[in-house]
C-alpha positions as CSV (number, residue, x, y, z in Angstrom):
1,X,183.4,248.9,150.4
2,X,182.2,249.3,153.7
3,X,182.6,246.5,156.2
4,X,178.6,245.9,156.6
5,X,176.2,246.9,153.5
6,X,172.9,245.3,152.5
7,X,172.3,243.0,149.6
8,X,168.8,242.2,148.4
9,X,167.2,238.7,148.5
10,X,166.4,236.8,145.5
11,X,162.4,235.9,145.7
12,X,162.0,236.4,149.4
13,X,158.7,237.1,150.8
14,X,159.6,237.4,154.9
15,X,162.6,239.0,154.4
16,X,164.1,241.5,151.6
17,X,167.4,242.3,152.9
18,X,170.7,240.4,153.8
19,X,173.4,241.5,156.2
20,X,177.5,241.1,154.3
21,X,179.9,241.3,156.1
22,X,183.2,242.0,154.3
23,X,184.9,240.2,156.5
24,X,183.1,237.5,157.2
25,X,184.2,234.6,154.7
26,X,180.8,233.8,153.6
27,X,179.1,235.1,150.5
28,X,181.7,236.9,149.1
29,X,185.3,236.5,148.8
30,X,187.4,238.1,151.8
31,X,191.1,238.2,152.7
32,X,191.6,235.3,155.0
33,X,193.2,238.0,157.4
34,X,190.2,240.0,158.0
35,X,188.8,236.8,158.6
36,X,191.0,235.7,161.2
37,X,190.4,238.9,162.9
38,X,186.8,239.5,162.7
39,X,186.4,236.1,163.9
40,X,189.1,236.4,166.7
41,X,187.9,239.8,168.1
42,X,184.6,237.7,168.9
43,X,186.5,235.5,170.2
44,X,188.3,237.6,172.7
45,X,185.6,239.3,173.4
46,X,183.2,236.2,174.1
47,X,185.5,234.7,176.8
48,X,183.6,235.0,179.8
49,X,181.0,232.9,177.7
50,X,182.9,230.6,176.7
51,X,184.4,228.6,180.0
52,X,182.9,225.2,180.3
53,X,180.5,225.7,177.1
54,X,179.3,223.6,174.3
55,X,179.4,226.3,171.5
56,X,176.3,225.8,168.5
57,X,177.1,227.3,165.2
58,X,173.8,228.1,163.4
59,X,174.1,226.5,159.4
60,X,175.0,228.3,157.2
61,X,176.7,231.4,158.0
62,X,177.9,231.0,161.0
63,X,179.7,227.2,161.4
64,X,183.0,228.8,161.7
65,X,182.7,231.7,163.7
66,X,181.5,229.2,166.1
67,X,184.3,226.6,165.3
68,X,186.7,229.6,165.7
69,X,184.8,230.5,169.4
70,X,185.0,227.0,170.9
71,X,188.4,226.6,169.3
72,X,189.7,229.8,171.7
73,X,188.5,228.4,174.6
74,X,188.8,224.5,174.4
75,X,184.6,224.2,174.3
76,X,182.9,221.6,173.0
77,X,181.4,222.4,169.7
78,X,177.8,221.6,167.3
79,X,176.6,222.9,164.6
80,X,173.0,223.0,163.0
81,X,172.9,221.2,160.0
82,X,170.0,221.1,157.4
83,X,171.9,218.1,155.8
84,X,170.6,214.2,156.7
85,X,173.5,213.0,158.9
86,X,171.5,210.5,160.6
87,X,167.8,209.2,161.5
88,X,164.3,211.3,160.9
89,X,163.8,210.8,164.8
90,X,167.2,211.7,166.1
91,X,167.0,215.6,165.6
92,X,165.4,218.2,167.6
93,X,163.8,220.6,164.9
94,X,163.1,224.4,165.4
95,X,162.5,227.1,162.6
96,X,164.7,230.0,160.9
97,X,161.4,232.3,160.5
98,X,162.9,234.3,157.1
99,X,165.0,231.7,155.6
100,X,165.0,231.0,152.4
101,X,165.5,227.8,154.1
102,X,163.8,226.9,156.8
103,X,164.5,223.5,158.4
104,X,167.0,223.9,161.1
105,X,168.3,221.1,162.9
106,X,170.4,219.6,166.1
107,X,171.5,215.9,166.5
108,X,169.4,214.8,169.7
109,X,172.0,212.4,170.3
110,X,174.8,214.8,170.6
111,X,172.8,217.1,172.7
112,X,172.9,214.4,175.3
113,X,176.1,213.2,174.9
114,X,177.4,216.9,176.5
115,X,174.1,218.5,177.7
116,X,174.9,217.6,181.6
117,X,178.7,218.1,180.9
118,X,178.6,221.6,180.3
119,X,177.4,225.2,182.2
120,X,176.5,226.8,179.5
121,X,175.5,227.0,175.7
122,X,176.4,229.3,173.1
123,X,174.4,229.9,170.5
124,X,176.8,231.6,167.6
125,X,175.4,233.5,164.5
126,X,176.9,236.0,161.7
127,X,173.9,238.4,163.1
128,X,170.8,238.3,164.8
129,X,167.3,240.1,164.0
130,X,164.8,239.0,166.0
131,X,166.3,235.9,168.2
132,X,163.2,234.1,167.0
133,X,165.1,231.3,166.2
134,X,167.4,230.6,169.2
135,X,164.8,231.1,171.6
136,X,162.5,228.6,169.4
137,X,165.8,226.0,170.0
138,X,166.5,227.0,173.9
139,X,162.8,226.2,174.4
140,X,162.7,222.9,172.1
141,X,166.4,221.7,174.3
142,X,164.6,222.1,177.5
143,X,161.6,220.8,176.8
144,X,163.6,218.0,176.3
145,X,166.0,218.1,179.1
146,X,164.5,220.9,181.6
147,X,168.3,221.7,183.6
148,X,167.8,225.2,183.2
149,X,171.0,225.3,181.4
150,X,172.5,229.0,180.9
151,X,172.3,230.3,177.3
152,X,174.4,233.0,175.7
153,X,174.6,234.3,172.3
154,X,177.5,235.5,170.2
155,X,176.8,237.1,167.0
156,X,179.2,239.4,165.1
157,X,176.2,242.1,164.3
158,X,173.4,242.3,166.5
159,X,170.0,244.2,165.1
160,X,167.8,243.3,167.8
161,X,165.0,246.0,168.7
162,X,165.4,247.0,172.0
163,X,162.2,245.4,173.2
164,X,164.3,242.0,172.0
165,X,167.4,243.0,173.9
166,X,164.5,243.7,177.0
167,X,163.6,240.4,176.1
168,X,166.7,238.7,176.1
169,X,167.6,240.1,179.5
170,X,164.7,239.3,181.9
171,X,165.8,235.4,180.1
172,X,169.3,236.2,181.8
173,X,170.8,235.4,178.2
174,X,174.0,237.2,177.7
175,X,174.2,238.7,174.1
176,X,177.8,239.3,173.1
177,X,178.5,241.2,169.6
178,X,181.3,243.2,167.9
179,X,178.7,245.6,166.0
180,X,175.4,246.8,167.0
181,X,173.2,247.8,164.1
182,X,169.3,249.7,163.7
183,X,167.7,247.8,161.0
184,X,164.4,249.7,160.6
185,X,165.4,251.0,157.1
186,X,166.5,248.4,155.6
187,X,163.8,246.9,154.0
188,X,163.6,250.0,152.3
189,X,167.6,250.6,151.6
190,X,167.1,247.6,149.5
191,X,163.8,247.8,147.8
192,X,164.8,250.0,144.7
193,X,168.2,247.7,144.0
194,X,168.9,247.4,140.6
195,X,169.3,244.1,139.9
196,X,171.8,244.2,136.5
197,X,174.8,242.2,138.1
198,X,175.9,239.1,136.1
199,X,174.2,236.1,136.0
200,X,175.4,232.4,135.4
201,X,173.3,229.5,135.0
202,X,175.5,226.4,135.2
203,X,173.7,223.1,133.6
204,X,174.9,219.6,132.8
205,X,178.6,220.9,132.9
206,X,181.1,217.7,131.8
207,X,183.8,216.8,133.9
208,X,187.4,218.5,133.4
209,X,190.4,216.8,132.5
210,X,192.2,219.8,133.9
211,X,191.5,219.1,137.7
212,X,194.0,217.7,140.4
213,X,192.2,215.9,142.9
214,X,193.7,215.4,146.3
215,X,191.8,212.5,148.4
216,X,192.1,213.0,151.9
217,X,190.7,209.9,154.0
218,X,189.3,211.0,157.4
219,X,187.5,209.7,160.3
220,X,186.2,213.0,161.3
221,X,182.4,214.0,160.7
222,X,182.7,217.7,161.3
223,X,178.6,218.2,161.3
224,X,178.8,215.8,164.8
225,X,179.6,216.9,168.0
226,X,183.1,217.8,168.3
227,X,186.4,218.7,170.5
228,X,187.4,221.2,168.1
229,X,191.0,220.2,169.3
230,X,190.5,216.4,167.2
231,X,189.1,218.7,164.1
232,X,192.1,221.3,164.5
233,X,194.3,218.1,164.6
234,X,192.9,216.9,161.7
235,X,193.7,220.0,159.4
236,X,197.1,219.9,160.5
237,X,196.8,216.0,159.1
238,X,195.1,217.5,155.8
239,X,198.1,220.5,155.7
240,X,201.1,217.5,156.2
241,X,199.1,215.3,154.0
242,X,199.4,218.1,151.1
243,X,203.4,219.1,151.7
244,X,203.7,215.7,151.2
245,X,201.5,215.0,148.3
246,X,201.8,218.5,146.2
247,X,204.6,220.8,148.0
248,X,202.3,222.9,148.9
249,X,204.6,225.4,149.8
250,X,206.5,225.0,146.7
251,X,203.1,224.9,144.7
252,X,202.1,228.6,146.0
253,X,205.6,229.9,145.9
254,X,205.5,233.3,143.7
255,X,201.5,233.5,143.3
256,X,199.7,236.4,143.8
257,X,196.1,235.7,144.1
258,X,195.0,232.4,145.8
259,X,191.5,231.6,146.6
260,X,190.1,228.8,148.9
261,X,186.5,227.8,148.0
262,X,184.0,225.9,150.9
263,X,180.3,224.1,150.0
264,X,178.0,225.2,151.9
265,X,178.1,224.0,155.2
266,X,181.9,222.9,155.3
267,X,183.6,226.6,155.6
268,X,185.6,225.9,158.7
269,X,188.2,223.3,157.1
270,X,188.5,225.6,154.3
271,X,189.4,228.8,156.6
272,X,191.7,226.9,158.1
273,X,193.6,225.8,155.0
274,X,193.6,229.6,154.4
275,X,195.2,230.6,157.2
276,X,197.9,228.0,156.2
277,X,198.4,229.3,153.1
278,X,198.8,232.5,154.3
279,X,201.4,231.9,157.3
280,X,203.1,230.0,154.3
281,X,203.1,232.8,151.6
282,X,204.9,236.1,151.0
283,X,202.7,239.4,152.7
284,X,202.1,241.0,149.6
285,X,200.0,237.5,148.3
286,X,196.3,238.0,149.0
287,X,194.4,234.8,150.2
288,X,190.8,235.3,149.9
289,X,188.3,232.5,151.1
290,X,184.7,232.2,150.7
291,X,182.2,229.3,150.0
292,X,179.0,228.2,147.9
293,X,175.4,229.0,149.0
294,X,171.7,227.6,149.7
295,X,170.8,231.7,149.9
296,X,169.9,233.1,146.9
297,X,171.0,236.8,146.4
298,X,170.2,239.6,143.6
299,X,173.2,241.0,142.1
300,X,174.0,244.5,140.9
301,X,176.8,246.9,139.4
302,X,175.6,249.7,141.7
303,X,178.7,251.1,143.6
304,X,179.2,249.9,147.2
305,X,176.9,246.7,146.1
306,X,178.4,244.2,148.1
307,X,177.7,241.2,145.0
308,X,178.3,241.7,141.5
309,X,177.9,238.0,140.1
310,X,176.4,235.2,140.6
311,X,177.0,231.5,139.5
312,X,174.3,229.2,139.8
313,X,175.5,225.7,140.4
314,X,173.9,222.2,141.6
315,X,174.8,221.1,145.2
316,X,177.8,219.2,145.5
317,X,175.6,217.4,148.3
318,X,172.3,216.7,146.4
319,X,171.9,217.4,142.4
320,X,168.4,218.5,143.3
321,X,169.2,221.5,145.0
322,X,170.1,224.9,143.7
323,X,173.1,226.9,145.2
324,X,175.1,230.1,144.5
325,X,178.4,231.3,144.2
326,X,178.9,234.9,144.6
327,X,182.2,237.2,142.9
328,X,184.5,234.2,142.2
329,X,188.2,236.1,141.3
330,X,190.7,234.8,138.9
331,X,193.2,233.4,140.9
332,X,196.8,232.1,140.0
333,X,195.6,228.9,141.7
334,X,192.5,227.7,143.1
335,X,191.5,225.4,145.7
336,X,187.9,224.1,145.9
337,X,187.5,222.5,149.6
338,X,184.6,220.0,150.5
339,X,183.2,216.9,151.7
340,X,180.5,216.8,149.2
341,X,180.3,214.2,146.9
342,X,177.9,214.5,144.1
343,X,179.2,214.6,140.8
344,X,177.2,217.1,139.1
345,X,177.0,219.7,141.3
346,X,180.7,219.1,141.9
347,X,181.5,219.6,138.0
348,X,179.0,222.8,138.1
349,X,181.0,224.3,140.9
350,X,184.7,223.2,138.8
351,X,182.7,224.6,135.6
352,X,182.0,228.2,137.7
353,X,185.0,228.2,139.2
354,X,186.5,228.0,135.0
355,X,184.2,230.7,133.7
356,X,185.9,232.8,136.6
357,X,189.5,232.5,134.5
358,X,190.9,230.3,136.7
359,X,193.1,227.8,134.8
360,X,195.1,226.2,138.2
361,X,192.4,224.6,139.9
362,X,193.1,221.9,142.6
363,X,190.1,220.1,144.4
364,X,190.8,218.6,147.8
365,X,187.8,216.6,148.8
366,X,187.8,215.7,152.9
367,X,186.5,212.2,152.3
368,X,184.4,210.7,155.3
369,X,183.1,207.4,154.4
370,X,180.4,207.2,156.7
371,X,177.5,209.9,156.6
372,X,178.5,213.6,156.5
């Protein structure tokens, strides 16, 4: 499997074809090490960037490459969100043009909490195709504030035509990248797909008895405007909180295959518990890490297809909305990571996880008692 390969959307009329990224931690399940150094080479790469920056993730995909950026560099750090986290008139909207979702948003408040406080802001994304969308927020933010702020972007592929990257330039905005990719095929790379992967449509699954639930109690609302030194604090709270709870160490001692499951928009805590496990594991264990979905993908059993299965699951966040889990392995234990909190989408995503074989499943819910 290549590192980058193309995937077809599920019933999407602006856009047929979705960038994987092996290594990214997203869609589909990836060794937490790949991870760590896909995310880290952006990192080092994005340092000049980074000095005196408030970082912006872009929701999903890309929360924690952008956690992982500011984290390098001691920047503040956001994150889009198309969760409600606070009031209809406290957001500044923009658009994702082919989304299969399209309401992107920023806390207002937040933005002026650090807008005057930093040099420059850094708009991170798994890739970018047109730069549509951050130039839609960059215009919205100064409409607002017009400080002619400085504007960067970090993405770890970059398929913008070259009359973007033109574009981009005579803006002054600095576009950073580990892969540079031509995209004019690829609508037609994915056209002919044949759509035969396997398909699971979770419904009304009951409870399990089975579970262990760990409850940790935290103040931090990781969708707000953060020091990603309090968050980074905070897992090492959540990693304490489990030696002392579970024995972690003890608990993963001898296992082969572990896997670390995030929801949707809360993938940086769960990468981060990854990385734990991993220091705290013999080499030859593999620690894979991925997370649920608002995208819906096709899947197929052609060879190099990046997804082969897909589980269809209620939100953990709102029982209204469908989500996707994509190539869950069988894992000698399992740990399902989130701050979501509604029960039937959290016993479809338990219930997926089960028709996956896995018998040793441990949920870990990072429990905020405010809003997300």
């Amino acid at each position: 499997m290549n590192k980058i390969s193309l995937a077809k959307r599920l019933n999407n009329n602006k856009r047929g074809y979705l960038i994987i990224n092996a290594n990214q931690g997203k869609h589909r399940p990836a060794l937490i090490e790949d991870v760590k150094n896909e995310y880290e080479t952006l990192a080092k790469l994005s340092e000049g960037i980074l000095k005196n920056a408030l970082v912006i993730g872009f929701a999903e995909t890309a929360i924690a490459i952008g956690a992982t950026l500011a984290g390098s560099a001691g920047a503040y750090f956001m994150q889009t969100t198309r969760e409600n986290i606070c009031a209809e008139n406290e957001y500044i909207y923009f658009t994702e043009a082919h989304s299969h979702a399209i309401e992107q948003r920023l806390v207002l408040p937040d933005i002026k909490a650090i807008y005057d406080k930093v040099e420059r802001i850094v708009f991170v994304e798994d890739e970018i195709t047109t730069g549509n969308t951050i130039w839609h927020c960059i215009e919205e933010i100064e409409s607002i504030f017009n400080g002619n702020k400085k504007y960067a972007i970090a993405p770890l592929t970059n398929t913008l035509s070259d009359n973007r990257k033109k574009f981009f330039k005579e803006k002054n905005i600095d576009i950073i990248y580990i892969q540079n990719i031509n995209k004019e095929s690829f609508e037609e790379d994915v056209l002919y797909t044949i759509t035969d992967g396997d398909v699971y449509r979770i419904g009304n699954a009951s409870g399990a008895k089975d579970i262990k639930y760990i409850d940790f109690k935290t103040d931090i609302r990781t969708r707000r405007l953060l020091n990603i030194k309090d968050l980074d604090d905070e897992i090492v709270r959540l990693e304490n909180t489990l030696e002392e709870n579970i024995d972690i160490k003890n608990l993963i001692k001898d296992k082969k295959i572990i896997t670390v499951l995030g929801t949707e928009e809360f993938i940086y805590v769960p990468i981060r518990l990854a990385e734990y496990i991993d220091k705290n594991t013999e080499e030859f264990v593999k620690v894979y890490v991925h997370s649920s979905t608002r995208s819906p993908i096709e899947v197929s059993k052609e060879d190099d297809y990046p997804l082969n299965t897909r589980y269809e699951v209620k939100s953990i966040y709102d029982k209204n909305r469908q989500t996707y889990i994509y190539d869950l392995k069988n894992s000698d234990i399992f740990f399902l990571v989130s701050d979501g909190k509604d029960k039937i989408g959290e016993n479809d995503i338990l219930e997926a996880i089960r028709l996956a074989g896995n018998k040793d499943i441990y949920f870990i819910r990072w429990d905020n008692e405010q809003q997300l």
